[in-house]
C-alpha positions as CSV (number, residue, x, y, z in Angstrom):
1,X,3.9,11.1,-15.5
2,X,6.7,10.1,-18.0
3,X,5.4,7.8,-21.1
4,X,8.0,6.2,-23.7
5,X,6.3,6.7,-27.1
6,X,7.5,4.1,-29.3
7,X,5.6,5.6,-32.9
8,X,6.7,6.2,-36.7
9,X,4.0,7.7,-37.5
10,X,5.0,11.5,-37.2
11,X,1.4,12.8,-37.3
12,X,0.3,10.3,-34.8
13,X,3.2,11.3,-32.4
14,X,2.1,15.1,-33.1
15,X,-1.5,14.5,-31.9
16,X,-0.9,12.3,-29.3
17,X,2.5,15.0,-28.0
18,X,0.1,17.7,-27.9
19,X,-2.6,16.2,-25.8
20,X,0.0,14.9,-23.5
21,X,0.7,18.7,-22.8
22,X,-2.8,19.4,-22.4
23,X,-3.1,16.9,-19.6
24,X,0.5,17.7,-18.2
25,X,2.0,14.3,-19.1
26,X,5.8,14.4,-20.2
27,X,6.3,12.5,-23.1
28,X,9.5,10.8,-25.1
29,X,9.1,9.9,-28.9
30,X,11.3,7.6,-31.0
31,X,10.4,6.3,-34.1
32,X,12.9,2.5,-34.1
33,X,12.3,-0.1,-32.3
34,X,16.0,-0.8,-31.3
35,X,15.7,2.9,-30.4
36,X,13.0,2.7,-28.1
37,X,14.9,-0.3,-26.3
38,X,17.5,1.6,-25.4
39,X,15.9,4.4,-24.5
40,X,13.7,2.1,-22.2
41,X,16.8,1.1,-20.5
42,X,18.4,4.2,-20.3
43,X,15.4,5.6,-17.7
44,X,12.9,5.0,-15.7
45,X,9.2,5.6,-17.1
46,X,5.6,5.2,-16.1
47,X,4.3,3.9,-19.0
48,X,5.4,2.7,-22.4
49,X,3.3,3.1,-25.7
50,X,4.3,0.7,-28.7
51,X,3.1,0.8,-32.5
52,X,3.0,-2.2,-33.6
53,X,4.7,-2.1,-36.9
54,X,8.4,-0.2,-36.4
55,X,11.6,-0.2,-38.2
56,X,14.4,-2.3,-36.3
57,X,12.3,-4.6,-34.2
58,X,8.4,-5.0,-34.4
59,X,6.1,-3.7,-31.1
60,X,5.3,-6.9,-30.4
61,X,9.0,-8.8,-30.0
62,X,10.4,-4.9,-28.6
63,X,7.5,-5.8,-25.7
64,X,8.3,-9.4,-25.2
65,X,11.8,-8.0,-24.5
66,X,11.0,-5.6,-22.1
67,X,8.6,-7.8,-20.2
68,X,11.3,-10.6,-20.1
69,X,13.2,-7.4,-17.8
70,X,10.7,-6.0,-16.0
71,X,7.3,-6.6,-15.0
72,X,6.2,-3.8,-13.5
73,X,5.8,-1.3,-15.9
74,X,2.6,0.1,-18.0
75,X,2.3,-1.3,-21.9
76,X,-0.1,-0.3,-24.1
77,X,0.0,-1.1,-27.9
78,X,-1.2,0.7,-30.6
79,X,-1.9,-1.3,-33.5
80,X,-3.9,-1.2,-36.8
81,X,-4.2,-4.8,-36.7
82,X,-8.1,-5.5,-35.4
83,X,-8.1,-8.8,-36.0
84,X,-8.7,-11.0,-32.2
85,X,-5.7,-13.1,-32.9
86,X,-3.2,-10.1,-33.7
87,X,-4.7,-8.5,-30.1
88,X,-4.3,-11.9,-28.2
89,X,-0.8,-12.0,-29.1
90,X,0.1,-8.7,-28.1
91,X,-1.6,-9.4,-24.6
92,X,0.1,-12.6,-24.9
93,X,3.5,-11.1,-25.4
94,X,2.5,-8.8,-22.1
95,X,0.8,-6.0,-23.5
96,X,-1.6,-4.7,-20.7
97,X,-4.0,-3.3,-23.3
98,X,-4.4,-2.1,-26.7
99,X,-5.5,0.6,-29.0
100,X,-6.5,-0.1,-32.4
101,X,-6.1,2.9,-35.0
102,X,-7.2,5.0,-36.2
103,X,-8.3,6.5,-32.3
104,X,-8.7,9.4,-30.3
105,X,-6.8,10.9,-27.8
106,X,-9.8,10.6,-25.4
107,X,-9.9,6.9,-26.0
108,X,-6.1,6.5,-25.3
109,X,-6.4,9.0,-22.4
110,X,-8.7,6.6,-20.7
111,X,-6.7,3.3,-22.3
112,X,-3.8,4.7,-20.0
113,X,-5.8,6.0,-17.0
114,X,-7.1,2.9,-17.0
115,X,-3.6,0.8,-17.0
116,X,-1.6,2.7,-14.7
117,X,-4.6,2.6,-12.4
118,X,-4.6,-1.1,-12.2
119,X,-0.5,-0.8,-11.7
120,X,-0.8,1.8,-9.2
121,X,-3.6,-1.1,-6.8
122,X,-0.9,-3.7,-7.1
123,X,1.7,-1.5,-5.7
124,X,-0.6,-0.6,-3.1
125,X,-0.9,-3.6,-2.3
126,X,2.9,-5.3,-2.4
127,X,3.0,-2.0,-0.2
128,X,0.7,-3.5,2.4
129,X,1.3,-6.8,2.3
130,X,5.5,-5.9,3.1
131,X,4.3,-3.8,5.8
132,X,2.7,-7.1,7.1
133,X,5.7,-8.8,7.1
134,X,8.1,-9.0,9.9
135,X,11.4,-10.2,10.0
136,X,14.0,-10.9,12.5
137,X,16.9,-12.7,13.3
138,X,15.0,-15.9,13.9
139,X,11.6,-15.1,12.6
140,X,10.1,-14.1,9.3
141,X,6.2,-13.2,9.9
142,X,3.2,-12.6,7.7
143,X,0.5,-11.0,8.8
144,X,-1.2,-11.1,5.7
145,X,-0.5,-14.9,4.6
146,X,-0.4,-15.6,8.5
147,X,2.7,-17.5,7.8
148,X,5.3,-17.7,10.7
149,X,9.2,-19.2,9.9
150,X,11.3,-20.0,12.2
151,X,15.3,-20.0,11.1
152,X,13.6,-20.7,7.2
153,X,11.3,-23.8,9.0
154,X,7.7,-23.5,8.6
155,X,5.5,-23.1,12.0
156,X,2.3,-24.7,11.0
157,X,0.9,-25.8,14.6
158,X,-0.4,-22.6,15.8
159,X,-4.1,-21.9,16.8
160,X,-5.2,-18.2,15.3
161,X,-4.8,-16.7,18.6
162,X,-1.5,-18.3,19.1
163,X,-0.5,-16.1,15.7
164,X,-2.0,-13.6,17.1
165,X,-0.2,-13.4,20.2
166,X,2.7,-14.3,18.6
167,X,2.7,-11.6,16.2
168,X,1.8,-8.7,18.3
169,X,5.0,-9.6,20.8
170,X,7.5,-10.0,18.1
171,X,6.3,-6.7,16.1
172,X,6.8,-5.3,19.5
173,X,9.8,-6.6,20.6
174,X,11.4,-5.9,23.6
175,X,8.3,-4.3,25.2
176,X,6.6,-5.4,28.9
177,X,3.4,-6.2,28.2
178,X,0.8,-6.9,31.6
179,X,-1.5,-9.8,31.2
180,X,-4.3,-6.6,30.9
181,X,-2.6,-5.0,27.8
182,X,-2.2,-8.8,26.3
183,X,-6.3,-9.2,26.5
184,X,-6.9,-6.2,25.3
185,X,-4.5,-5.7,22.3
186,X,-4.8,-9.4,21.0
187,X,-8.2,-10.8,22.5
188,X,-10.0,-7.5,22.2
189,X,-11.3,-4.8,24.5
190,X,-14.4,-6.9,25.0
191,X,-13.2,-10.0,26.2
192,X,-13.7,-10.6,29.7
193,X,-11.5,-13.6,30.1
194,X,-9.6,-15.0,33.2
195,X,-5.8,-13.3,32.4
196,X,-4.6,-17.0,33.2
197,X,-5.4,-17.5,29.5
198,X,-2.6,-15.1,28.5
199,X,-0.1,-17.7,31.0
200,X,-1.6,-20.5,29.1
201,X,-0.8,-19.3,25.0
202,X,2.5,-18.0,26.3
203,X,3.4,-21.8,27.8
204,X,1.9,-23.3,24.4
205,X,3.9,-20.6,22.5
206,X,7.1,-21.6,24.5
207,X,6.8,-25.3,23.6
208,X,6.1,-24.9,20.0
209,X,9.0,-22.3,19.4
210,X,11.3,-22.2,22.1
211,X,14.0,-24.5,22.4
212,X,16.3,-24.9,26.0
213,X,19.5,-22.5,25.0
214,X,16.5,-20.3,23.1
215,X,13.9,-18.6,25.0
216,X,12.0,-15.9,23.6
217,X,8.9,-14.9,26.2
218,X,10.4,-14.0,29.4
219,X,8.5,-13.0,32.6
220,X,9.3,-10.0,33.9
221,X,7.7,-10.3,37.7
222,X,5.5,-8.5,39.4
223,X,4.6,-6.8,35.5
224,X,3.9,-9.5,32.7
225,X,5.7,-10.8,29.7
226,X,8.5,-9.3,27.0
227,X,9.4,-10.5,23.9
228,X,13.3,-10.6,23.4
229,X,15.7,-12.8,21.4
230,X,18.4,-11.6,22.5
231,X,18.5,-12.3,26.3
232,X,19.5,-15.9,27.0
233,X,17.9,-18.1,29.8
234,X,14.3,-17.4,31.1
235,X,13.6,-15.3,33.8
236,X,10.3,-18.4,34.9
């Protein structure tokens, strides 16, 4: 973990440097606020730690400018202002949390457990809602949203299953599917159906879609269905 100290206060950056090499963190200390803005810029970190009151620029304008550049990085103040208004406006300026002095190193250990935590859950999720999301030359796909675009025009006439269906052949592209495989990768393995009802979502699919000089569900006879945008005409 690499932390941006932003402190200057010598003691408090001695305490707090030596139980960042207890807990294996590497730490950075400056001791200006126009020196820890371009230090900040200058790297990449995991988390940045502002006094409030610095020489240069103040913590709370020195966070207001980094937020303005980037959101997705750690803040945490440290501030001997206790007063709710002075906290409020450093969450307000984009501080993710605070730690009034004096402190421990315990409480700020936990303070930035805490934060980068919370950071690393978003990420997680941005993580998993991209891998939801398919794009192609025509389509653009969420899984998660269960949003389907069309050359940048909004599909909103499709039934769940439709989506389903939909989704599953255009995240597998290319690939002959048999009315069997259809019912059980998008219906389920327990549904019992009549496989005419894969011909019947494929014809909807086709009208809502499909124009005449752009297919995209072909029948491949004798097997079942592929998805392909790249082959032009129908094989029906």
């Amino acid at each position: 973990m690499k932390v941006l100290v932003v402190e200057d206060n010598p003691s408090v950056c001695s305490m707090i440097e030596m139980f960042f090499s207890k807990e294996g963190i590497s730490g950075e200390f400056v001791h200006d606020g126009l020196e820890g803005y371009e230090r900040y810029k200058t790297d990449e970190w995991d988390l940045i730690i502002l006094d409030w009151m610095l020489p240069g620029i103040d913590g709370v304008s020195l966070c207001r400018k980094i937020r303005e550049e980037k959101s997705s990085i750690p803040i945490i103040m440290l501030t001997a202002k206790d007063s709710e208004s002075d906290q409020v406006l450093g969450l307000e300026m984009g501080a993710d949390d605070y730690v009034t002095k004096p402190f421990s190193p315990l409480a700020l250990m936990a303070r930035i457990r805490a934060v980068t935590r919370r950071y690393q859950l978003i990420e997680q999720d941005q993580h998993a809602n991209h891998a939801d999301l398919i794009q192609t030359e025509n389509f653009k796909i969420s899984k998660s949203t269960r949003e389907v675009y069309l050359k940048d025009k909004k599909i909103s006439n499709l039934t769940p299953k439709e989506f389903d269906l939909l989704y599953y052949f255009v995240k597998n592209a290319r690939q002959v599917f048999t009315r069997e495989q259809l019912l059980e990768q998008v219906w389920g393995y327990q549904f019992y159906g009549d496989e005419r009802t894969v011909d019947v979502h494929i014809k909807r699919l086709r009208k809502k879609v499909e124009t005449p000089t752009q297919p995209f569900f072909h029948t491949v006879w004798g097997v079942g269905y592929k998805f392909d945008e790249s082959v032009e005409g129908n094989e029906d």
